[in-house]
C-alpha atoms as a printed R data frame, in Angstrom:
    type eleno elety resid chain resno        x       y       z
1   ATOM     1    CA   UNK     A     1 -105.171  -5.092   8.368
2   ATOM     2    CA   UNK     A     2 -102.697  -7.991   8.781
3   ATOM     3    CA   UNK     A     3 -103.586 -11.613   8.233
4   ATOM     4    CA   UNK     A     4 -105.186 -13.169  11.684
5   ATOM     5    CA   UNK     A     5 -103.956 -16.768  10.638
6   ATOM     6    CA   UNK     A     6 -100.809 -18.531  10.405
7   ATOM     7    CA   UNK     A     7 -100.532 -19.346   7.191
8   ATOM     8    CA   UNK     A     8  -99.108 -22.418   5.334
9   ATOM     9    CA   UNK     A     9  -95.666 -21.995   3.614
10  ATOM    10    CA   UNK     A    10  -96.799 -19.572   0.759
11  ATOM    11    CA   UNK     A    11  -93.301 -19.994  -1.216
12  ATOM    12    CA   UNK     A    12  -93.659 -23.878  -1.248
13  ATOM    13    CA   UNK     A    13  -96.787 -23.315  -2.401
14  ATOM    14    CA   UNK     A    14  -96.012 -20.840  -5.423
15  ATOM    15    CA   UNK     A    15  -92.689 -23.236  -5.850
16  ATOM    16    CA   UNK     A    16  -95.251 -26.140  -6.320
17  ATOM    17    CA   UNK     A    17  -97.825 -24.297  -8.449
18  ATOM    18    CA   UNK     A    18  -95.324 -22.691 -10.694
19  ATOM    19    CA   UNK     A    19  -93.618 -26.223 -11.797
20  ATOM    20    CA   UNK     A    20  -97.186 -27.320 -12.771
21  ATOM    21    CA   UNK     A    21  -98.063 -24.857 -14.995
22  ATOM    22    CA   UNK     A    22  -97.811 -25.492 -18.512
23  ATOM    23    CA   UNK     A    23  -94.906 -23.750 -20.262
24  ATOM    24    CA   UNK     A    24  -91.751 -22.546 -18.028
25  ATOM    25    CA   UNK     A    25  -92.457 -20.388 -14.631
26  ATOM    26    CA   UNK     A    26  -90.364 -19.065 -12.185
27  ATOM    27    CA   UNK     A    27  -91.322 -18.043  -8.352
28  ATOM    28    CA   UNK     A    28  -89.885 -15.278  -6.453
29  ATOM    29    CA   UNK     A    29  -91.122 -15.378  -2.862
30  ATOM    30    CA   UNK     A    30  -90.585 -11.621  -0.800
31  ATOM    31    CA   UNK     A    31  -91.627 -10.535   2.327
32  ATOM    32    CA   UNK     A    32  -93.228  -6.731   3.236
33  ATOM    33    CA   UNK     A    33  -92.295  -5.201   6.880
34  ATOM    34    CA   UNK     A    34  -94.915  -2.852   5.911
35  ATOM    35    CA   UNK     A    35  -98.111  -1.626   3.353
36  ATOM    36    CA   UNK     A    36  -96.116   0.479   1.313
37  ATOM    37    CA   UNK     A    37  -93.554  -2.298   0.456
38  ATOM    38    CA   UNK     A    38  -96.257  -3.969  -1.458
39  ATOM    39    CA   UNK     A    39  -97.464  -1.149  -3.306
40  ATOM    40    CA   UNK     A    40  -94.584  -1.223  -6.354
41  ATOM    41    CA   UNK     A    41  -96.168  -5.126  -7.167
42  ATOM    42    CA   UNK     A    42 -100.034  -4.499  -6.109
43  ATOM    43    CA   UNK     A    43 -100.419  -1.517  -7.953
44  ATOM    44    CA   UNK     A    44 -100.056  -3.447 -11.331
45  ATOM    45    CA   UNK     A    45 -102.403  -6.193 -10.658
46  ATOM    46    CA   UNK     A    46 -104.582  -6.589 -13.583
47  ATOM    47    CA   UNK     A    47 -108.188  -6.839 -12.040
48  ATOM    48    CA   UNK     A    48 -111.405  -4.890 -11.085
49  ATOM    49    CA   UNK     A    49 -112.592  -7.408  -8.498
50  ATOM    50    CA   UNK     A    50 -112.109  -8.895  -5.359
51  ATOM    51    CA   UNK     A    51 -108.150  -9.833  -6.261
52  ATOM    52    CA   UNK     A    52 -107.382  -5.957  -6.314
53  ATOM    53    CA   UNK     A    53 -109.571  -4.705  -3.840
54  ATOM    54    CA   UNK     A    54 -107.849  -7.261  -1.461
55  ATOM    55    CA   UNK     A    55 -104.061  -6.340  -2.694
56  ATOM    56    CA   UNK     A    56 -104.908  -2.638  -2.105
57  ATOM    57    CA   UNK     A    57 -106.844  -3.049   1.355
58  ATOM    58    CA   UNK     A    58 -104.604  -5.466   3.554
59  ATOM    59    CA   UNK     A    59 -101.158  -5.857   4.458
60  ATOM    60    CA   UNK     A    60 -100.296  -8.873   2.582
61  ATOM    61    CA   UNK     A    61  -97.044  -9.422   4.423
62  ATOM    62    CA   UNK     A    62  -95.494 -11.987   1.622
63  ATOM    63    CA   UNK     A    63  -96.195 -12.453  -1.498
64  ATOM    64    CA   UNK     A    64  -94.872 -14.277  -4.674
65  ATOM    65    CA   UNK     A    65  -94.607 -13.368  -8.110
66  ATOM    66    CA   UNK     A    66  -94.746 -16.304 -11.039
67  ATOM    67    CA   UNK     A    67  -93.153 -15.549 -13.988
68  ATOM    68    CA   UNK     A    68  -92.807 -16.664 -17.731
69  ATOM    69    CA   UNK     A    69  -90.312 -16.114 -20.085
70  ATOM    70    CA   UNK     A    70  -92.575 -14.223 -22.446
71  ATOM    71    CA   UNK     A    71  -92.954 -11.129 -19.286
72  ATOM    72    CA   UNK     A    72  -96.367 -12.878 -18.025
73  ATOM    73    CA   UNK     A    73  -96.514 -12.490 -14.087
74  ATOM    74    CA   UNK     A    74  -99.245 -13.880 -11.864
75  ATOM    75    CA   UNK     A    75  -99.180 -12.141  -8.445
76  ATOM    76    CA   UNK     A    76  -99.445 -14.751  -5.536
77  ATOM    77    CA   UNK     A    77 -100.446 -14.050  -1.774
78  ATOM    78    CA   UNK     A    78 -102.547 -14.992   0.806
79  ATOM    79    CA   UNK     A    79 -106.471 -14.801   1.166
80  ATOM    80    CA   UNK     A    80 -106.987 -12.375   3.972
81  ATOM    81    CA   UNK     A    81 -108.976 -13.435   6.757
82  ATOM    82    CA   UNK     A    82 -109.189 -17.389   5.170
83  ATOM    83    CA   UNK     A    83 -106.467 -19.708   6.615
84  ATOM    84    CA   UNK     A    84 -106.290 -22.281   3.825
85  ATOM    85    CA   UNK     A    85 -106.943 -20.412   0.746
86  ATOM    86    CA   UNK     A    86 -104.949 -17.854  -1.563
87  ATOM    87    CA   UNK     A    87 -105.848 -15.485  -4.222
88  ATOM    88    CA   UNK     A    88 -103.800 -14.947  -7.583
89  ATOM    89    CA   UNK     A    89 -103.977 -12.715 -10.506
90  ATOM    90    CA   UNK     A    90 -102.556 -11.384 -13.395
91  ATOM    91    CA   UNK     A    91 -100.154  -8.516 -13.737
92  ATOM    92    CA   UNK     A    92  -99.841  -5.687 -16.018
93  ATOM    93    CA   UNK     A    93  -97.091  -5.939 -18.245
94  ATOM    94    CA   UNK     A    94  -94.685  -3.064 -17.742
95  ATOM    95    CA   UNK     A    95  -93.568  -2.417 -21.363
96  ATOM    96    CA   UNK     A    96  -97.095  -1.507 -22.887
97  ATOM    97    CA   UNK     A    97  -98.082   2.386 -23.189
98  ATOM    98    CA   UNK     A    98 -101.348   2.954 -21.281
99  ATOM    99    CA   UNK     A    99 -102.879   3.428 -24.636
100 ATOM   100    CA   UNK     A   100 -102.685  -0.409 -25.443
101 ATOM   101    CA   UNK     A   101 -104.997  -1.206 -22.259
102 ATOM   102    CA   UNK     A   102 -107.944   0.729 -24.363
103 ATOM   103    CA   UNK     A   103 -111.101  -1.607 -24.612
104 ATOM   104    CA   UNK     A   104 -109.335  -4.614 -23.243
105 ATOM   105    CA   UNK     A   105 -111.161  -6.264 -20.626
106 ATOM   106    CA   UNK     A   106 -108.867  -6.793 -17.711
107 ATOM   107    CA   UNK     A   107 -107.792 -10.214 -16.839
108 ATOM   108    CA   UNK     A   108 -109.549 -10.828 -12.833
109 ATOM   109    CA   UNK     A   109 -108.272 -13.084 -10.845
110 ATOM   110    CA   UNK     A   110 -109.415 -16.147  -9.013
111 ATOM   111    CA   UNK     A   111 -109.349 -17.524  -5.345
112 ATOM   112    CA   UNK     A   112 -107.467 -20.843  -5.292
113 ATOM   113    CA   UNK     A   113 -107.392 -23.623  -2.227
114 ATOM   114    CA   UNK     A   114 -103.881 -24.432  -0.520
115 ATOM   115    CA   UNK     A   115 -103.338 -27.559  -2.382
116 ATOM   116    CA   UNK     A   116 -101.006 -26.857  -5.567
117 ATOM   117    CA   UNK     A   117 -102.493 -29.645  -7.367
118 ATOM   118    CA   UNK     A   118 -106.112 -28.206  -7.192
119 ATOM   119    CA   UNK     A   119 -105.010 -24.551  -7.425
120 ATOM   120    CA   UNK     A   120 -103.047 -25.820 -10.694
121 ATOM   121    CA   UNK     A   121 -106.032 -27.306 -12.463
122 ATOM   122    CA   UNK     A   122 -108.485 -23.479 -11.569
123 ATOM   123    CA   UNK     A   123 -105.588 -21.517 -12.906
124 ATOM   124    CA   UNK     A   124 -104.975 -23.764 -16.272
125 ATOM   125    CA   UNK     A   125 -108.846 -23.042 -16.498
126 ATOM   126    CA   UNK     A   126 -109.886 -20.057 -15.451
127 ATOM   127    CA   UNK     A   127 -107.043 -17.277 -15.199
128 ATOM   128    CA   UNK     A   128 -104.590 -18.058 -18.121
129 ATOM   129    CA   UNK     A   129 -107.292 -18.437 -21.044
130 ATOM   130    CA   UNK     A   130 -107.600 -14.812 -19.922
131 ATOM   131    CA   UNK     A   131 -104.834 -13.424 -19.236
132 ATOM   132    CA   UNK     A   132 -103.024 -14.669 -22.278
133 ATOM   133    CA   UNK     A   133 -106.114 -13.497 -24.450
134 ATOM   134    CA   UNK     A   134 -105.795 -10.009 -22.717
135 ATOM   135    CA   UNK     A   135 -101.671  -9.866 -23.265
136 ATOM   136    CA   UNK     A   136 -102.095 -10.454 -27.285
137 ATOM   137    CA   UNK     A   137 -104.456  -7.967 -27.172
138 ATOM   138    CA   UNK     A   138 -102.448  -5.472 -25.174
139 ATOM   139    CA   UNK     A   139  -99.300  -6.249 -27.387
140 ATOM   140    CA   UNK     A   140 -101.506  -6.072 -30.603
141 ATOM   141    CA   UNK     A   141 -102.713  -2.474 -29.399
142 ATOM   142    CA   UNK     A   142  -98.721  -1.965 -28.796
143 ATOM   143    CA   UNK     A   143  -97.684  -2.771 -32.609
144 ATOM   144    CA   UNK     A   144 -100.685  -1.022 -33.429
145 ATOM   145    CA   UNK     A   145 -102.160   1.760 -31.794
146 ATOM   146    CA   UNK     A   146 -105.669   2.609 -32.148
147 ATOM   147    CA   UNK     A   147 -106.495   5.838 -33.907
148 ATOM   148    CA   UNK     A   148 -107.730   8.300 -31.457
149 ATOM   149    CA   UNK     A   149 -111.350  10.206 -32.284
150 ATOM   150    CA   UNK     A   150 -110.088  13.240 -33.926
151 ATOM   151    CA   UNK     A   151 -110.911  16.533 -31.525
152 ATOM   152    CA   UNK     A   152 -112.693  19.339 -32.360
153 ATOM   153    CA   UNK     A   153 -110.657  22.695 -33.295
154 ATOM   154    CA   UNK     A   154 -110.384  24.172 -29.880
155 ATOM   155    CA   UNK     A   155 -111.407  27.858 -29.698
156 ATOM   156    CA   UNK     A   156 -110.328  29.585 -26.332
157 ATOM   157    CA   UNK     A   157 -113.628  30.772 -24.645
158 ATOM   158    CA   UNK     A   158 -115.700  28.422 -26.397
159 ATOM   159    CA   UNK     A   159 -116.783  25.300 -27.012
160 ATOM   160    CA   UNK     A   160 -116.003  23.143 -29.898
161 ATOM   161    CA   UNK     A   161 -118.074  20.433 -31.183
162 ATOM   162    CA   UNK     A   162 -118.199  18.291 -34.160
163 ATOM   163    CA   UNK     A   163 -120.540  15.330 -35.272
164 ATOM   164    CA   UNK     A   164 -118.292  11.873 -35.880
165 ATOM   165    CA   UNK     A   165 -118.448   9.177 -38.495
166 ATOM   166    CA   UNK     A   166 -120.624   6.771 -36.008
167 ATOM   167    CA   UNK     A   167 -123.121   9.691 -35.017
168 ATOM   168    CA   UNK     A   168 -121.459  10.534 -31.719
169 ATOM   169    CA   UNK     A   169 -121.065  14.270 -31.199
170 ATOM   170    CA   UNK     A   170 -117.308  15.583 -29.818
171 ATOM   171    CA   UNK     A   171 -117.083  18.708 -27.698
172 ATOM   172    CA   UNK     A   172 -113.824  20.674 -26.395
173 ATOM   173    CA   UNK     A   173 -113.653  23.469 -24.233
174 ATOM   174    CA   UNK     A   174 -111.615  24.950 -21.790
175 ATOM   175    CA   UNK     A   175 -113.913  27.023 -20.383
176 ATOM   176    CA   UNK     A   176 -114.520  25.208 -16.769
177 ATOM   177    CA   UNK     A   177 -118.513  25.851 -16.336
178 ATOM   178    CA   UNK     A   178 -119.171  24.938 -19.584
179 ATOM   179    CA   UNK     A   179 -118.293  21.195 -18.425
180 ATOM   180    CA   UNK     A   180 -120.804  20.804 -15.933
181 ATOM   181    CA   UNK     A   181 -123.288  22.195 -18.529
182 ATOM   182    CA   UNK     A   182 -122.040  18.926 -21.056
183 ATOM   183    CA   UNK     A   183 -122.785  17.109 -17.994
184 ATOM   184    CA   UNK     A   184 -125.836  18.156 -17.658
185 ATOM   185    CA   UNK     A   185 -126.672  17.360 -21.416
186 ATOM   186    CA   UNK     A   186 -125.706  13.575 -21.146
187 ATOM   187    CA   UNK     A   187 -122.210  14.211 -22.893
188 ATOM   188    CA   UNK     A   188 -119.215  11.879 -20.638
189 ATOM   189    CA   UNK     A   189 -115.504  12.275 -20.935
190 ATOM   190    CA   UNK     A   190 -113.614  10.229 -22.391
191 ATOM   191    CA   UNK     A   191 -110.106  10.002 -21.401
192 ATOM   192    CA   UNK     A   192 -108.684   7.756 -24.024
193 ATOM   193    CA   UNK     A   193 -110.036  10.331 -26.628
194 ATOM   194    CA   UNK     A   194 -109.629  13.589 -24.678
195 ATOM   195    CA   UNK     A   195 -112.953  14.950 -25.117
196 ATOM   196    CA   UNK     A   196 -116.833  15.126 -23.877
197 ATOM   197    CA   UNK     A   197 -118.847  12.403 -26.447
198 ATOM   198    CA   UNK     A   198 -122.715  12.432 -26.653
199 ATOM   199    CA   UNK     A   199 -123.648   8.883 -27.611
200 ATOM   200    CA   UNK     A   200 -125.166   8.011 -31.128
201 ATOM   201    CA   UNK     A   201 -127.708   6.069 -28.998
202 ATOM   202    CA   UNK     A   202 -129.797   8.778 -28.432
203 ATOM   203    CA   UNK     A   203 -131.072   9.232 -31.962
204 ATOM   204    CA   UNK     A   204 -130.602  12.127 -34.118
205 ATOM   205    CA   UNK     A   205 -133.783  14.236 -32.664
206 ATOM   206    CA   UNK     A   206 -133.134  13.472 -29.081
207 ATOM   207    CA   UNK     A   207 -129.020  14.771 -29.718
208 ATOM   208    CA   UNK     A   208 -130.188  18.216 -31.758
209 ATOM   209    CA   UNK     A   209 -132.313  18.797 -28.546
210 ATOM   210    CA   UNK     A   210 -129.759  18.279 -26.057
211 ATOM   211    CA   UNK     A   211 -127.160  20.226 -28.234
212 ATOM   212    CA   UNK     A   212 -129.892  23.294 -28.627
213 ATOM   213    CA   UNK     A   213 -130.262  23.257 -24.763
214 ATOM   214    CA   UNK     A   214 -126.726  22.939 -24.685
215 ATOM   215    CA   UNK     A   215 -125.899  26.270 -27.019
216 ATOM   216    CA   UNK     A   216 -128.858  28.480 -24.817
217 ATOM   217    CA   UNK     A   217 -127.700  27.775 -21.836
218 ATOM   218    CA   UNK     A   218 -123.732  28.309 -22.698
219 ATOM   219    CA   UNK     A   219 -125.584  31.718 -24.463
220 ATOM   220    CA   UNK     A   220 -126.361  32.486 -20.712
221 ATOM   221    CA   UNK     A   221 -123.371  32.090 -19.373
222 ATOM   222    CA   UNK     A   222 -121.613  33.922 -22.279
223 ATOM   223    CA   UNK     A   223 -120.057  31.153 -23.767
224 ATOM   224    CA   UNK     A   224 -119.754  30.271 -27.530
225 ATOM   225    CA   UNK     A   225 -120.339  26.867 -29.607
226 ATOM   226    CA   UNK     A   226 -118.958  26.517 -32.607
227 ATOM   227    CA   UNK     A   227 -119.974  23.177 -34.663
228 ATOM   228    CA   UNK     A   228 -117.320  21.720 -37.504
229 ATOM   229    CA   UNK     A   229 -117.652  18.745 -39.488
230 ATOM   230    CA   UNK     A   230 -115.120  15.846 -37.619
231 ATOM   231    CA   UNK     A   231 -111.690  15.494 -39.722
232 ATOM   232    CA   UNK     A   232 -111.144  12.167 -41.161
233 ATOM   233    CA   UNK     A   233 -109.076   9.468 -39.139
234 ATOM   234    CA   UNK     A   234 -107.808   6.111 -40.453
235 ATOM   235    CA   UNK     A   235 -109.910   2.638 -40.059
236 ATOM   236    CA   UNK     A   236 -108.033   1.126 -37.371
237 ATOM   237    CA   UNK     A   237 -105.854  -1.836 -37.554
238 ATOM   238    CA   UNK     A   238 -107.712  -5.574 -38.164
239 ATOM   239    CA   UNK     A   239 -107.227  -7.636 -35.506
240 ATOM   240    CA   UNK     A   240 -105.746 -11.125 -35.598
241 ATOM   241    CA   UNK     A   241 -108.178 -13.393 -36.766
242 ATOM   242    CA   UNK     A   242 -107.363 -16.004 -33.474
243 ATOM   243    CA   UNK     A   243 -107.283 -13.170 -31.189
244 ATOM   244    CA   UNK     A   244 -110.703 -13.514 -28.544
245 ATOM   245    CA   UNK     A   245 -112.928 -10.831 -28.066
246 ATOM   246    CA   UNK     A   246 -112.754  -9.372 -24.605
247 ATOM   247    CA   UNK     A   247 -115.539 -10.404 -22.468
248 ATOM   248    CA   UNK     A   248 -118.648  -8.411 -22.867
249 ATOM   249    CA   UNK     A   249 -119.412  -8.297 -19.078
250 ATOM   250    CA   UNK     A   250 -115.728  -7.157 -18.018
251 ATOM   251    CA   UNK     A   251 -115.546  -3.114 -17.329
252 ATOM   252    CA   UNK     A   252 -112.361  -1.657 -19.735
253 ATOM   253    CA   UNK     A   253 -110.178   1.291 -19.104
């Protein structure tokens, strides 16, 4: 729904916030006539919370984008439904393979009052540690990847499993019932790996249980299991020794 306030001048704002912030930013100040002319910016905000639920459930109207040489961008736009406050957040960088978001906790963004000065000081605080944290990560990830867990030899008709190095069991299949039986088992897809993964954290015991209910019931339903040893993958890349660890409480991708 549109905004039900007039709002204060939004590009003298982002004008005023931009010059404070350390390093050298740039504002861009647009107007939308309608949703969907928002939707190319708001879709790459970089946040889980309230920032991105309210970019992708009002009609902003305006909006500004900061930016810094390096490609940062903080998105810019009014609070809706609060006359003197705005909310800002991060954006995705648009060079980075979706790969290179994997385990990085995403960047949320804050709620900041109208005055520049104040809105400065929350956003030198408590937006930019994070966002720049997240971005070396992101471009670390981009130089280099993380190894993928290796998949399972896919048999047609079956499913393929195989135990990993840290005790989590893999499965394949592209048989479509047989997923709801993985389920059913406590096994979870996992995009980033492209495959069903039955946590270590259930103890060697507890996992041969599940994966003997698993192999009776797929004998009901006519469909075979076929267990291999996991190839080998590479250790993945060390990290930079000053690069943060991603917040423990943030959700990833």
């Amino acid at each position: 729904m549109p905004p039900r306030y007039p709002r204060v001048d939004l590009a003298a704002f982002a004008e005023g916030l931009a010059a404070r912030l350390p390093d050298v930013w740039t504002s861009a100040y647009t107007r939308h006539a309608a949703y969907h002319d928002q939707i190319a910016t708001t879709s790459k905000v970089w946040d889980i919370g309230a920032v991105s639920y309210a970019a992708s459930n009002f009609v902003l109207g305006h909006q500004a984008v900061l930016a810094r040489a390096d490609g940062a961008r903080l998105l810019l736009f009014d609070r809706p439904l609060y006359q003197h406050q705005f909310m800002i957040g991060a954006l995705e960088p648009d060079d980075a393979p979706d790969d290179a978001f994997h385990q990085v906790a995403e960047p949320n963004g804050i709620t900041v009052p109208s005055d520049p000065a104040r809105a400065y000081a929350q956003v030198v605080r408590r937006l930019l540690p994070r966002y720049d944290a997240a971005l070396r990560q992101v471009r670390h990830n981009t130089a280099h990847p993380v190894p993928r867990r290796p998949e399972p030899l896919l048999i047609t008709g079956s499913v393929s499993m195989a135990w990993h190095s840290d005790g989590a069991v893999g499965a394949v299949t592209g048989v479509r019932e047989a997923t709801a039986v993985l389920y059913g088992a406590g096994f979870q897809y996992h995009p980033y790996h492209r495959q069903f993964l039955l946590p270590a954290s259930y103890g060697d015991r507890e996992q041969i249980a599940r994966l003997q209910a698993v192999s009776q019931h797929l004998a009901r339903l006519g469909v075979g299991v076929t267990m291999r040893p996991a190839r080998p993958t590479a250790a993945p890349s060390v990290l930079p020794a000053r690069l943060p660890a991603p917040a423990a409480a943030s959700p990833t991708r």
